[in-house]
Every structure is written in C-alpha cells, then in structure tokens.
C-alpha positions in Angstrom: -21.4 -5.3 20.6 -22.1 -5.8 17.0 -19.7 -7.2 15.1 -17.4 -6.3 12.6 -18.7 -6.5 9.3 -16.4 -8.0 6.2 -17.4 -8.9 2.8 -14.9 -10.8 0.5 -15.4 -12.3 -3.0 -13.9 -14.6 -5.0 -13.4 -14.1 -9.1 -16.8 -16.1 -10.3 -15.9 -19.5 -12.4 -16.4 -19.3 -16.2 -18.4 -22.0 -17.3 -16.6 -23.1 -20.0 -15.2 -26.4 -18.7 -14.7 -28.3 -14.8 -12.6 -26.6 -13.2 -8.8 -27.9 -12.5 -6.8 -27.4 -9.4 -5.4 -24.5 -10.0 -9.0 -23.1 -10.6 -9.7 -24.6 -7.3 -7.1 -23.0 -5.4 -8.8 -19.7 -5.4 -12.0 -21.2 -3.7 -9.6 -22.5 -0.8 -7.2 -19.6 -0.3 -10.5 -17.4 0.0 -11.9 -19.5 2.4 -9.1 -20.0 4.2 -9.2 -16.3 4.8 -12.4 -16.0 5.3 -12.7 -18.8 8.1 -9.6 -16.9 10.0 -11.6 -13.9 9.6 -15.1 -15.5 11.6 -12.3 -16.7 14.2 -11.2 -13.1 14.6 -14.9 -12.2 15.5 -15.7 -10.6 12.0 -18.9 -10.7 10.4 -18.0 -12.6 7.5 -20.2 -12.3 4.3 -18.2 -14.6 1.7 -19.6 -14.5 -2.2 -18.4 -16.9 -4.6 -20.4 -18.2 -8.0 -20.2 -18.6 -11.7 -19.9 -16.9 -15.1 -22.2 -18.0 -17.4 -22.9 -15.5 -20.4 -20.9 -15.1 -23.8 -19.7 -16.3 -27.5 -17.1 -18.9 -25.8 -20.5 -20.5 -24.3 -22.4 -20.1 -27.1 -20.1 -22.0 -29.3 -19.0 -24.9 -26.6 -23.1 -25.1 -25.7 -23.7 -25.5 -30.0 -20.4 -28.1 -30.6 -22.3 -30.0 -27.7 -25.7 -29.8 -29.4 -27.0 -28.7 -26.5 -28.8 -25.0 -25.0 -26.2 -22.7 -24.0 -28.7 -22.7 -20.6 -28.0 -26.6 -21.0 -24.2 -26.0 -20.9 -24.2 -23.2 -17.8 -26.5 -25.7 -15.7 -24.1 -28.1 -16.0 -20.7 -26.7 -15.6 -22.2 -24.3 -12.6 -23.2 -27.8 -11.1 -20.1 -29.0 -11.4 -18.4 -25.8 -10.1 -20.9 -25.7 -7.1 -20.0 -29.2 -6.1 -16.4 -29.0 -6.6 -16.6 -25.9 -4.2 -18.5 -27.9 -1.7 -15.9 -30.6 -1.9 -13.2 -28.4 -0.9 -15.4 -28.0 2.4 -15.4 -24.4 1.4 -17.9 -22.1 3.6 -18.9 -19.6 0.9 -22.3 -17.4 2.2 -24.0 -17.1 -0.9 -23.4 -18.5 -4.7 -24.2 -16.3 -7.5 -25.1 -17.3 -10.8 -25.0 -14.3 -13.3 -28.1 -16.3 -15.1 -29.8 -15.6 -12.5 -32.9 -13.4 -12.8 -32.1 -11.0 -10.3 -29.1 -9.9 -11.8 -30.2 -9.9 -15.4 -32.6 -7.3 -14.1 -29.9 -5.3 -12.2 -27.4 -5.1 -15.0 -30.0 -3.8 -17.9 -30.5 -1.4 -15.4 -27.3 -0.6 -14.6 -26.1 -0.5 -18.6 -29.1 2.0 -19.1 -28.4 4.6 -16.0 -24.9 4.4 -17.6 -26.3 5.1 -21.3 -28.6 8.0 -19.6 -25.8 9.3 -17.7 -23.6 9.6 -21.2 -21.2 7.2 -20.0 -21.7 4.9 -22.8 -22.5 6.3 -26.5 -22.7 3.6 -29.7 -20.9 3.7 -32.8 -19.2 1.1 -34.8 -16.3 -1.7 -33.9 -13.7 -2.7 -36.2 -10.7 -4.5 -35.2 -9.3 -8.0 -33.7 -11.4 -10.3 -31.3 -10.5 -12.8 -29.1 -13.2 -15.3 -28.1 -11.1 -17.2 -25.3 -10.6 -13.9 -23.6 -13.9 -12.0 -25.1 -11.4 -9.3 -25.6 -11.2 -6.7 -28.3 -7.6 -5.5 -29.6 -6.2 -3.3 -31.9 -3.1 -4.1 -34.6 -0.9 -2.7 -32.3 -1.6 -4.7 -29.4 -1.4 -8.0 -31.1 1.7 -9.8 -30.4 2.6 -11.6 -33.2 -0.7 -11.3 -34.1 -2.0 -13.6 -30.9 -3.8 -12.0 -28.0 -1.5 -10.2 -26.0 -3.5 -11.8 -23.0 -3.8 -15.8 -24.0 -1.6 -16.1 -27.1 -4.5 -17.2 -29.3 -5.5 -16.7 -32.7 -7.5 -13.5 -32.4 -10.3 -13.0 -35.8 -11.1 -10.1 -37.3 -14.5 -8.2 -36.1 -16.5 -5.5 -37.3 -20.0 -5.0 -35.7 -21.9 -2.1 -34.4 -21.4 -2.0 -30.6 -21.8 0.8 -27.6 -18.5 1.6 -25.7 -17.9 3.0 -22.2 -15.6 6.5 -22.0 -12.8 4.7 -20.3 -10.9 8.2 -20.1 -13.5 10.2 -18.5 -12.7 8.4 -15.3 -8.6 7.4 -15.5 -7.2 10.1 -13.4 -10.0 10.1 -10.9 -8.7 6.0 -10.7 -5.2 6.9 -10.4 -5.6 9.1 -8.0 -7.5 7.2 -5.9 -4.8 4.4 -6.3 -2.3 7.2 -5.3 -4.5 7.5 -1.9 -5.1 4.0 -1.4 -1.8 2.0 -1.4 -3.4 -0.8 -0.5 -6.1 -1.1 -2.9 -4.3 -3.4 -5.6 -1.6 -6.3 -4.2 0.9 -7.5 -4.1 3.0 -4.4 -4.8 3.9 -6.1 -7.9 1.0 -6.4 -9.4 -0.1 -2.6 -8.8 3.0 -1.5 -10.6 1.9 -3.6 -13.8 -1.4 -1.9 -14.0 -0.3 1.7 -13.4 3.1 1.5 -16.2 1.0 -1.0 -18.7 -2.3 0.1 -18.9 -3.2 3.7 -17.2 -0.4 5.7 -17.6 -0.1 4.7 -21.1 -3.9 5.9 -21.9 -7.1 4.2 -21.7 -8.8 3.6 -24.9 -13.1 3.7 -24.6 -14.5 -0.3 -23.9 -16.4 -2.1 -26.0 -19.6 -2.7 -23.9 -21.8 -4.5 -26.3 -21.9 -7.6 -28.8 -24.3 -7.8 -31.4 -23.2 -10.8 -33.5 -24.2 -13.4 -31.2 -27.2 -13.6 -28.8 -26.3 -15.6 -25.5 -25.8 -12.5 -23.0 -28.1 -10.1 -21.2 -30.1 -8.5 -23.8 -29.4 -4.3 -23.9 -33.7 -3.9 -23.0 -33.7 -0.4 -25.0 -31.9 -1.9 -27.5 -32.1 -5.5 -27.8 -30.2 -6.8 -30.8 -27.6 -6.0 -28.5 -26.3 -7.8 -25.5 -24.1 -6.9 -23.0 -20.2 -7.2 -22.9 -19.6 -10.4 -20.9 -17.2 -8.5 -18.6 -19.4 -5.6 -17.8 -21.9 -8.6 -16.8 -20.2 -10.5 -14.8 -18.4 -7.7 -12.6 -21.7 -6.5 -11.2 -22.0 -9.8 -9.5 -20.4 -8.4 -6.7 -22.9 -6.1 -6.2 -25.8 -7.8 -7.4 -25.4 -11.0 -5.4 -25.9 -8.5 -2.1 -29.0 -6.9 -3.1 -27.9 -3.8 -5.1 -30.4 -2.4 -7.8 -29.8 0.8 -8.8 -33.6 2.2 -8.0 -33.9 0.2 -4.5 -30.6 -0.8 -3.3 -31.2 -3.8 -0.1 -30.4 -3.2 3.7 -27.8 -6.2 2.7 -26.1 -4.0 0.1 -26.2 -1.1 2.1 -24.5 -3.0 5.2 -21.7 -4.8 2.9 -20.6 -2.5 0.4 -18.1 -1.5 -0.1 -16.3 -4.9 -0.4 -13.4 -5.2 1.8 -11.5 -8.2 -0.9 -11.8 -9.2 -4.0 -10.0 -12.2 -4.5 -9.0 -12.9 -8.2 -6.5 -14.1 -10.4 -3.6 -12.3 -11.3 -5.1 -12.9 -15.4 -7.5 -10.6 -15.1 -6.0 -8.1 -12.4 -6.7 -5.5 -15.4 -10.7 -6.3 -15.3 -11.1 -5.8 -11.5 -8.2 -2.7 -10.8 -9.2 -0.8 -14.0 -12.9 -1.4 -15.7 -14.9 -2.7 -12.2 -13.2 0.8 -10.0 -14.3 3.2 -13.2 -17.9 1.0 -13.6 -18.8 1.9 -9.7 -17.2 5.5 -10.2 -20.0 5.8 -13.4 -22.7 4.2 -11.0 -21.5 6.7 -7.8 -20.2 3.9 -5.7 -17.8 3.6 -3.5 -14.7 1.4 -4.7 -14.1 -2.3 -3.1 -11.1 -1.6 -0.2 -8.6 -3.8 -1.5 -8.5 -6.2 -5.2 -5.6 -9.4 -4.1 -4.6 -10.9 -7.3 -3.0 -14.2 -6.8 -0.2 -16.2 -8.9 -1.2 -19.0 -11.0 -0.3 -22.7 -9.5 1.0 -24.5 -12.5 2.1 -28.4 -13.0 5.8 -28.7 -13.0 6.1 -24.9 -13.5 4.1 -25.8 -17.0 0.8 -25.0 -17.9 -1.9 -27.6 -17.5 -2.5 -29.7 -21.0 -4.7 -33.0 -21.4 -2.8 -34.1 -24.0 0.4 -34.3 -21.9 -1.7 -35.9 -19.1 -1.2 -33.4 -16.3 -4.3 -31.7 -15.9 -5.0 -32.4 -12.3 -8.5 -32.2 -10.9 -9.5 -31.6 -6.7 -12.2 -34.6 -6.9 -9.6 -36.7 -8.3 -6.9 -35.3 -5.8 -9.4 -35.8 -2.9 -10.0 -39.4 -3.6 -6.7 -40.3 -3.6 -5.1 -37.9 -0.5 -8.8 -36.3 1.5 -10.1 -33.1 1.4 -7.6 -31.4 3.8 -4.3 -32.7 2.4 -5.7 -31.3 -0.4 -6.3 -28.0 1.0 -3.0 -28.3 2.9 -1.1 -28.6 -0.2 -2.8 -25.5 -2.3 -2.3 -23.6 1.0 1.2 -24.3 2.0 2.8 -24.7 -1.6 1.6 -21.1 -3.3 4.0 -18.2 -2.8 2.6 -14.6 -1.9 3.4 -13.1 -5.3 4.7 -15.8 -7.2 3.5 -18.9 -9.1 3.3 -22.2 -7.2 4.4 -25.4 -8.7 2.3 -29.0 -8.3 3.0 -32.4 -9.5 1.8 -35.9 -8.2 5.5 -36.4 -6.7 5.3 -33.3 -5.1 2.4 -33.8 -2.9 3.1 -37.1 -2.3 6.2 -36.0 -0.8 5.1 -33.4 1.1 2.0 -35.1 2.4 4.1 -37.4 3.7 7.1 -35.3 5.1 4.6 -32.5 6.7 1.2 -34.6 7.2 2.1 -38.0 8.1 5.4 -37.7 9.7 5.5 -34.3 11.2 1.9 -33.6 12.2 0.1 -37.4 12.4 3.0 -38.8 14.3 3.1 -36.1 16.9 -0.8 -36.6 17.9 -0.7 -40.2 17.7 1.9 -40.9 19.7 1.5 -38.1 22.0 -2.1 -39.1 22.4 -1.1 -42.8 22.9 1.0 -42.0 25.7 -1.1 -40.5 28.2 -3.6 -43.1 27.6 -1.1 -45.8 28.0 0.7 -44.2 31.3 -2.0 -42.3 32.9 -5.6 -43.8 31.4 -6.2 -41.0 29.3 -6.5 -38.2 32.4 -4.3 -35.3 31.8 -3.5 -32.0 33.6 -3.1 -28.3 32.5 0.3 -27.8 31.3 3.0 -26.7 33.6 6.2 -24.6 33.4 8.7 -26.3 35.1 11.9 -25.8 33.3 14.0 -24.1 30.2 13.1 -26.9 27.7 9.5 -26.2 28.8 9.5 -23.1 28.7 10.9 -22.9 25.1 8.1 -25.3 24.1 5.3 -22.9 26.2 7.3 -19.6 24.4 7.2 -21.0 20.8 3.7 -22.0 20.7 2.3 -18.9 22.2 4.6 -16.7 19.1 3.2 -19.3 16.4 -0.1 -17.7 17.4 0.5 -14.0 17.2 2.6 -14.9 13.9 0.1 -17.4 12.3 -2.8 -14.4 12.9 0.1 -12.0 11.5 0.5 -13.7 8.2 -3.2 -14.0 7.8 -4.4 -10.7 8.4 -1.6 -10.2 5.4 -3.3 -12.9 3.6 0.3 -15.1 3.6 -1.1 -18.4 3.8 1.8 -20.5 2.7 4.2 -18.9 5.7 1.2 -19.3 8.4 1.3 -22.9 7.7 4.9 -23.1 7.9 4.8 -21.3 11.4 2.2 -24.5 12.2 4.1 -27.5 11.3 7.6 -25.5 12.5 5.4 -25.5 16.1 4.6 -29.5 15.2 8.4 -29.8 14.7 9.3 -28.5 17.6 7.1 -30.3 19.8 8.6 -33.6 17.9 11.5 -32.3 18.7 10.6 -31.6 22.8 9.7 -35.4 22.8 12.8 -36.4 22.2 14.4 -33.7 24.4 12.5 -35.4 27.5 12.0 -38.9 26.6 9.1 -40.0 28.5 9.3 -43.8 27.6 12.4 -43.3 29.6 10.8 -40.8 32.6 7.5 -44.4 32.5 10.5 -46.5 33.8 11.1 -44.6 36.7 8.1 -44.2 39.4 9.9 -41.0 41.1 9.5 -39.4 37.2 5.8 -40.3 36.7 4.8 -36.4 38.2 7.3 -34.9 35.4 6.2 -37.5 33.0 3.2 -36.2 33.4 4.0 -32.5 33.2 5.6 -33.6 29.8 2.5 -34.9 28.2 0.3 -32.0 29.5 2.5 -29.4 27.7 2.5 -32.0 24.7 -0.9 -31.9 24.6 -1.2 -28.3 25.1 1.2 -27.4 22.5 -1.1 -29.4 20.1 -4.0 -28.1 21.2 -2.6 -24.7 19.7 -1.7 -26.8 16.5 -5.3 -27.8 16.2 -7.0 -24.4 17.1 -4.7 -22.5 14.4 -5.1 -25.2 11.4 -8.9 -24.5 12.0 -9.4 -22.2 8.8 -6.8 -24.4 6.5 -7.6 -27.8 7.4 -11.5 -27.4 9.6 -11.8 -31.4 9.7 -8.1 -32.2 10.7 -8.8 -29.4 13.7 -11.9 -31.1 14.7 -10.2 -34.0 14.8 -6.8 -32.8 17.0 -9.2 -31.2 19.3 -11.2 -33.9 19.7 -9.0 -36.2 20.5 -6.6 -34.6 23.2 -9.9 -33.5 24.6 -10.1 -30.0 24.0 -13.5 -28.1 23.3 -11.1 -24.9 23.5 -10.4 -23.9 19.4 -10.8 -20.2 20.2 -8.2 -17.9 19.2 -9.0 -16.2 22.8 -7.9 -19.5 24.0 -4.6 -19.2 22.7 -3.7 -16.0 25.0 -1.9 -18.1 27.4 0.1 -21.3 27.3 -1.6 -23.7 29.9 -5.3 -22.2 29.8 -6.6 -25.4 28.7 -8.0 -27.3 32.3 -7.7 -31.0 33.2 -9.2 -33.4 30.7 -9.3 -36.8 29.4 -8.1 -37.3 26.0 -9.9 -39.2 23.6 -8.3 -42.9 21.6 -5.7 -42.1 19.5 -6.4 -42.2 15.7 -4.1 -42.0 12.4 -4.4 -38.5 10.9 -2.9 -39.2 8.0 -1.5 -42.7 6.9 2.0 -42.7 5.0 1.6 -43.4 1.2 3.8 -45.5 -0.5 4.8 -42.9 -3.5 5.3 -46.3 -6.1 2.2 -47.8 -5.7 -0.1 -44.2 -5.4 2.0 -43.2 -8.5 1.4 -46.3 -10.4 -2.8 -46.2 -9.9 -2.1 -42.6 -11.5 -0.6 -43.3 -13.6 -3.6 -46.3 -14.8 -6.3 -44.1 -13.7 -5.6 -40.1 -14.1 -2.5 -39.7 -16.5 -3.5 -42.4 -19.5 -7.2 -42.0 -19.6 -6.3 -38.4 -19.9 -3.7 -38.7 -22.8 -6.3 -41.0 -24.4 -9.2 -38.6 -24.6 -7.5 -36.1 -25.9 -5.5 -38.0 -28.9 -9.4 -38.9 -29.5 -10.1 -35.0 -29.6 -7.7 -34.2 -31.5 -8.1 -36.8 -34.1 -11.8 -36.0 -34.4 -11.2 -32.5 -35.1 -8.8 -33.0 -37.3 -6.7 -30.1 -37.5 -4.3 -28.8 -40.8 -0.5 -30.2 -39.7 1.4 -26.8 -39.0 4.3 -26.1 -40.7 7.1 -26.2 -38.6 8.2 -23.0 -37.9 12.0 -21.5 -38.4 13.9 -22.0 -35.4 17.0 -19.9 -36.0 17.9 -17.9 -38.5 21.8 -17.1 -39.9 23.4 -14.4 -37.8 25.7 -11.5 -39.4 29.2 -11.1 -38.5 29.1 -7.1 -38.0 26.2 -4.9 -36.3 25.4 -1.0 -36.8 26.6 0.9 -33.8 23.6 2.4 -31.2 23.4 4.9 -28.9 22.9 4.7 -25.3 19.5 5.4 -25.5 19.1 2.3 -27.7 20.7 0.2 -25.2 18.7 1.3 -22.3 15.4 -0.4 -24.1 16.5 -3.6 -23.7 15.6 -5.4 -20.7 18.3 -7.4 -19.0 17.0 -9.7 -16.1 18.4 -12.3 -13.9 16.3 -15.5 -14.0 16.2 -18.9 -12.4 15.2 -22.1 -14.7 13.1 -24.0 -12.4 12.7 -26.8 -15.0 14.1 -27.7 -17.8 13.0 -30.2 -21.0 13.4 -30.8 -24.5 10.8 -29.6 -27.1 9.5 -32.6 -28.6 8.3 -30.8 -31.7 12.1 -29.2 -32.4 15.6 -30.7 -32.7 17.6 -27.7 -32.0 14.9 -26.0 -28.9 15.1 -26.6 -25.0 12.1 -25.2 -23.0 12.9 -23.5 -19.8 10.6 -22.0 -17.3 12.5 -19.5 -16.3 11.0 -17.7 -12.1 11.5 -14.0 -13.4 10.8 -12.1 -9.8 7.2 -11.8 -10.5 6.1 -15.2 -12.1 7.5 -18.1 -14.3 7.8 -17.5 -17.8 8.4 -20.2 -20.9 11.7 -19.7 -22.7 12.7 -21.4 -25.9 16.3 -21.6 -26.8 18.2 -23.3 -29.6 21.1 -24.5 -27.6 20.4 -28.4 -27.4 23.6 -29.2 -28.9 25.8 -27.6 -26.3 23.2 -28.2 -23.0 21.2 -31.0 -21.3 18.3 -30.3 -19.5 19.7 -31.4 -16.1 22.9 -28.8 -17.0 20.5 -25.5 -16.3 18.0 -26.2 -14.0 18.2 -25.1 -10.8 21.0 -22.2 -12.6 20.3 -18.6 -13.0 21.0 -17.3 -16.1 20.6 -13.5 -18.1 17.1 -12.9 -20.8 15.9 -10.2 -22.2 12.5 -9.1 -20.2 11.2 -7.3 -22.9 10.9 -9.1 -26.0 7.8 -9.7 -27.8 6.3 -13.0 -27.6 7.5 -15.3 -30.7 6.0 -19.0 -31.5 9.0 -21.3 -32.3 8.3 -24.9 -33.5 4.7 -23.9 -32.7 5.3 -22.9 -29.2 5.4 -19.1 -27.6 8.5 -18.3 -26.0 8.4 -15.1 -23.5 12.2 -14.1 -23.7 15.6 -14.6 -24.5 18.4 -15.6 -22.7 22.0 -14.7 -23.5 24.8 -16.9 -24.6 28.6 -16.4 -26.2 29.8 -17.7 -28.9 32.9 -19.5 -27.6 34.7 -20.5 -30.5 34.1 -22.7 -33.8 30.8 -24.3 -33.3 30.6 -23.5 -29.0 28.1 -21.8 -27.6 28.5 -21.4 -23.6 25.6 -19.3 -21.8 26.1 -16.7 -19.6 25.5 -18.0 -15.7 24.7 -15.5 -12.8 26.2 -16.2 -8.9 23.6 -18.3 -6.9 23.2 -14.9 -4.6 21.5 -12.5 -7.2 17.8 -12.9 -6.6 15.5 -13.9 -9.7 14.1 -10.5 -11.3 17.5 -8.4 -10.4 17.8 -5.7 -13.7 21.4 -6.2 -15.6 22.6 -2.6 -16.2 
C-alpha cells in the first residue's frame, strides 16, 4: 500500500547573519516532527532553505565590500551547515537564488499582473529595511516599525501593488472552515482582530530603488518584493511553474505544515493564502507559528554577551543535548527561556542523572550477573506490572503530543517513563535479589523488564535525540525501534546486551561556566565594543523617564474605561536598566508571550522583590522608548503616602493573561 504522503516546511533563513539558537530551534522542532512523522509510516517530504534577496543584503553585502551573491553564498553555507549539525533530515534545501525559482516567480508576478491582480502606481510613505516592510503614519508606533521597533525612513518610489482586498473575505472564510489552518488558537485570534477584520490595505509588490532581487522581466527596473519572493519557495522547491507544474508538485501540494515563527505569522496566514488564491491553488493545510526562545527571557544582544550559537553549544554539550534542550524547554504557545545555567542544569538533572544513569547501570547489571544474556520481560507482579502499564501509556501519549506537535510534553512523558524505571530499581533492589541464589530467576525477571522499559525509552527519543536512540538500542541489544514494536510490553525476544557506555557524563557547572565565560561570553562583548566604536554612533540623549503627575483628572465615561486593557502578568526576571537611575526592566509572561516592561520604581523595589510576582499592566499601551529602551506596557502602582509607592500584586492562582475588569 502506498504510503501516506506529508509535506512540511520550515520558514527559509534570511541571509543576513549566522544564525543563533533560537534561529536554530525551528530547524530541530521541524525535524523532530518530521522524523515522528516517517516513524508513523508517512511519506515525508521535509523542505527547509534560505532567503537570499533584498535591500538588507544589498547593504550588509556593500558594508562588507563584497557581491551581494558573495554575501548569500556565504551565509547560506553557513545556514546549510549549521542545519546539518543539528543532525537535521531535511529532503531538499532551497535557495531562492536559485535559477529555477527566479524563473518561477517572474512568472508567477506576470500571470498575477495579466490576471489584474497587481496594477502599478506610486509609493509614498515609511520603510523599514530590517523588516522590508512598508507602513503608513498611522501604523508607526512612536514612529518605529510596529513590527521590530526600528527607525523606519521615509520612501517614495514608483512600485506595483497586489489588491490585498479582492481576496480578504474569501481568506476569512476559509479560516472560518478550517479551524485548524493557523495555531496555536492564539495566534489565529491575533491575525483575524489585528489585521483582517480591521481591513487590508493593497501590498507593495515591487522595489525599484535598489537592484538585488528578481528582476520584474516585463518591467525590469523593477524587482520583486522580497516577501512575494521568498513565499513561493514552497512551491517552487517542489517543482511548481505555473505553465508545467512537476509530478512532484502535483503529489505534494497542498502542504500539510508550514512551520514558522510567530514574527511573521502575518506573512504566511495573510499574503502566502491570498498569493495561491490569485494563482488558483489550493491553500497549505495548516501554518504552526512558534514562540521565540529568548536568553534569560531577554532578547539575544552581542554586546551583553548572550548571543548563543548551536556549533558553539554542540561543542561544549553534543548534538543531542542540544536538541534535547530546544525540544524539552519551548512551551506550545509561549516563549521559552535559555541560559548557560539553565542547560547545564538540566543536562545534568534529565540527561546524566535521570536518563544516562538508568542505561548504564541497568546495562551493567545484566552483564555483571548473567554475562550479558537476557530474557523477554515478564509480568510477575503489581510493581511490574505498573512498570509494564506505564511504559506502554508513555507510548500512546508520546505519539499523542506529537501528532499535536507538543514536543516539550512528549519529552516529559519520556524522562517521567526513565524516572520511573529509576524508581522500579530501587523498588526491587537487585544488588540485594544477586546475594541470594533462590532470587537469581526474579533477578532476572527485574532486568528483562528494565531493559524492556528502556528499550521503549530509546525507540520513542528516536525523532528528538536519533544518535542517543541508536545508542540505547544498541546497547541493551535491541534492533526493535519500531513504533509497531511498542504495541506490547515484553515483545522484544531474548538477547544479549551490548558493554555498557556513559550517555552523558555529568558536567561540573563552575568549570563549563568558567571556559564560557573565557571563550563565548568575553570574545563576544569584545567584538562588539569594537563594532560599535568603529561606527561611531551620535551619543543619544537620554530620554525623560517620568514626567510630573497632576493632582486632579477629568471624569470618563464607561466607554472610556473599557479601552484600557487591564492584564494579570508574571515577571519572569527582573534587572536594573543600566542606562537609567530611576527604571527597572521586567519581562513580564503576558498569556501569550513575554513582553519588556520599564518602570520607574527603583527606589521603592529590588529586582529580587518582583520576580517570580504577578502583578497588573495595561495590555494596550503603545510602545514608548525610555532611557533608549522600548517598553511594551505599564504596570500599576499606588501611591501610598509621602514619597511611597507600593505596586499592586495579584494572588499566585490567577494565571498570566487573565483580563482585570
């Protein structure tokens, strides 16, 4: 019977700079996915590659003094190899400098042109070269890109534009029909109330004042929006051109995933859907955007030395603690958190401990009491029984949670299974059961259900950790990593096990975070006090941090009241600014994500006195930069007397996100 067909993506890399870990996470959360997805007897097809057109790479490629071609060879090198690293088992890597695709998207601008889709006229507003993003006045905030915060310029240029409108309600209505198509929940919500309800305006399709991009062939002092470019990939890394579309494209599309970050959930849910509906089509099945994984709940920054890397990360821990951690750590629908400490601590707590101690010494046993020759398990008992019962649920659960595309709570089933197995050791004893030659038969019955308790351990971390399963299996014996396999507790025939290895050695967290310290952190810091000074930038004036409050405000009405957003949030971390005397930074987890919030209260409140407390902000405020830093909120605070000011703390029990009405 022929199998299953199922074509996932991820988001391709922008080949602006190497890509840091949380960049890398995507590539291992797909593959994760898409290696349980083989195991369930799908045919995978799993796309991955790089973004390589635009003004952010024409300006990096001519600060470098090199070809932008120069630049995009490079950093797609360096994406490509960082992918392979992470043992990732992508099908096919697309490069939207390829040839192929060039070809397909002039096409695919022009039928789009012919069809009256896209007409020309002139653009004159705000542009954001980070974000190659067009806004109006009023979507500034503050005057920054609503999007990244940055300084946005001024742009007027002759361009072609796409009739965003023609297609909205056909979009919504097939989001109406497909509840699935956008997730988490969450994220569906923020595109519907933010972007369609409110009205789309017609895209901007075209640049004209620079050159590297994909030239408009009937038209070519034009070249094509970057975003309009690069979304095709999906379709033109299978084969699709729109006068001879391949057997491949016809097999795979529609896509089943598109994995992507949550950044530019608006890109994929809104622009790509309406692009295929212009082309005729059919839409990808589902679009997963995924939180951010952020350092200390902070943004990644060279010049504070916390920009972590996966090469570095993999010479220091191996490729699957690696993966483990980006895996295990990221919520659903929320943004993770890593720091050196962090993994350090859990590498050591769920890797060496938990997982590595189990095999070893489980492994060591039946080659010290019965020469390495072990049976099929055996139920003989309750505490068996609950070992036997447990694994087999770990299994349905684990395949569950991935089908869901919860990787973090499939992992957690797996060590909780490694747990409990530590656990059925020292329920049974068998150092005790060796002293007793009446016990050797139940000794022996201990270390077969040992063994085929890990043998589930190892057949389930096969698409999060592929070398660490090889490795289990191997060792206790077991050629049997099937998912089939797993039906029945005990399957697994007589075997010998193989020597007993370390999985993971424990690291001594003083030494491994003194080396880097020497090696990652300062070099890091260094560089970029060396970029900075070379480019020399005007000192900012420190912005106002408070201004004098009035003793009396004018009355509202309800209606007033009911605009402001009152949430329940929980400040995850907590520091002072360095730039400010007066400002704490929080990171405040807001239900959906973690947000920074700047607050003057320094005088009254330590660091250490709010995190870890959940507090009241306003949701809805715009964006202001205080002391040259953007603050995403308020929180709220009484004035307690002459010179007091005591904020306002929630109970423990409300959950992050609740509305204050």
């Amino acid at each position: 019977m022929e199998k299953k067909k199922f074509y996932m993506t991820t988001a391709i890399a922008y080949t602006s700079a190497k890509p840091h870990i949380g960049n890398t996470y995507e590539i291992v959360f797909s593959d994760a996915i898409a290696r349980h997805k083989r195991m369930e007897g799908y045919d995978v097809f799993f796309c991955t590659g790089t973004d390589e057109h635009g003004q952010k790479i024409e300006e990096k490629a001519k600060a470098a003094g090199i070809t932008p071609k120069e630049h995009v060879d490079k950093i797609s090198g360096e994406v490509r190899r960082i992918w392979d690293l992470m043992n990732s088992s992508y099908n096919y890597f697309v490069r939207t400098t390829d040839d192929y695709h060039e070809k397909a998207v002039q096409k695919i601008f022009k039928r789009m042109y012919e069809k009256g889709d896209i007409y020309k006229s002139e653009y004159e507003g705000m542009y954001c070269t980070p974000c190659e993003s067009f806004w109006t006045e009023s979507q500034l905030v503050n005057g920054c890109c609503p999007d990244c915060g940055r300084p946005v310029k001024p742009a007027k240029e002759e361009a072609y534009f796409f009739k965003m409108s023609k297609y909205a309600d056909r979009l919504m209505k097939y989001i109406d029909e497909n509840p699935d198509f956008i997730v988490p929940e969450s994220r569906k919500k923020e595109m519907i109330n933010n972007f369609l309800k409110p009205g789309l305006q017609d895209l901007c399709v075209s640049r004209t004042s620079f050159k590297w991009g994909i030239p408009v062939d009937f038209d070519p002092k034009h070249v094509v929006y970057v975003w309009l470019d690069a979304l095709t990939n999906y379709i033109t890394a299978i084969g699709y051109d729109p006068d001879h579309p391949s057997e491949q494209f016809e097999k795979l599309w529609p896509a089943d995933l598109h994995i992507i970050g949550k950044d530019i959930l608006r890109f994929h849910t809104i622009y790509w859907p309406i692009f295929l509906m212009s082309m005729d089509l059919p839409l990808p099945k589902q679009v997963l955007g995924h939180p951010w994984l952020l350092f200390a709940a902070d943004k990644m920054s060279k010049s504070k030395g916390n920009v972590i890397y996966a090469d570095d990360m993999v010479n220091l821990f191996g490729v699957d603690a690696v993966r483990y951690y980006l895996l295990s750590s990221m919520p659903y629908a929320q943004d993770g958190n890593i720091t050196y400490e962090t993994f350090i601590t859990k590498y050591n707590t769920d890797l060496a401990n938990t997982l590595g101690n189990l095999v070893n010494r489980t492994v060591s046993m039946v080659n010290k009491y019965f020469g390495g020759e072990i049976n099929a398990a055996a139920i003989e008992n309750d505490l068996d029984r609950d070992l036997a019962d447990t694994a087999l649920s770990t299994a349905k659960s684990v395949n569950e949670l991935m089908d869901a595309y919860h990787t973090a709570d499939a992992l957690g089933k797996i060590i909780t299974l490694a747990q409990r197995s530590n656990k059925y050791i020292d329920e049974t004893t068998p150092w005790a059961l060796a002293k007793d030659e009446a016990q050797l038969p139940r000794l022996k019955t201990v270390l077969s259900n040992l063994i085929e308790a890990i043998r589930y351990i190892g057949a389930l971390l096969a698409p999060f950790m592929p070398d660490t399963s090889a490795s289990i299996l191997a060792q206790i014996g077991s050629p049997e990593g099937t998912l089939e396999s797993l039906a029945q507790f005990g399957s697994a025939p007589s075997r010998t096990v193989g020597e007993a290895k370390a999985l993971f050695a424990r690291i001594d967290e003083k030494a491994m975070m003194e080396r880097i310290q020497k090696e990652i952190v300062e070099p890091q810091i260094a560089q970029a006090a060396k970029e900075a000074a070379a480019s020399a930038p005007a000192e900012e004036k420190p912005a106002e941090e408070e201004k004098e409050g009035v003793a009396f405000l004018p009355e509202i009405t309800i209606d007033d009241f009911g605009k402001i957003d009152l949430r329940v949030g929980k400040v995850v971390s907590c520091e002072k600014l360095k730039k400010s005397r007066k400002l704490l930074r929080l990171m405040v987890e807001d239900g959906q994500g973690t947000r920074q919030i700047l607050s003057g209260i320094s005088k009254w409140y330590k660091p250490e006195d709010l995190t870890g407390r959940k507090i009241i902000f306003v949701a809805n405020l715009a964006p202001a930069k205080l002391a040259g830093e953007l603050s995403e909120g308020m929180i709220l605070a009484a004035d307690a007397g002459e010179d007091d000011v005591k904020v306002m703390f929630v109970d423990d029990s409300v959950p992050a996100g609740s509305r204050i009405h």
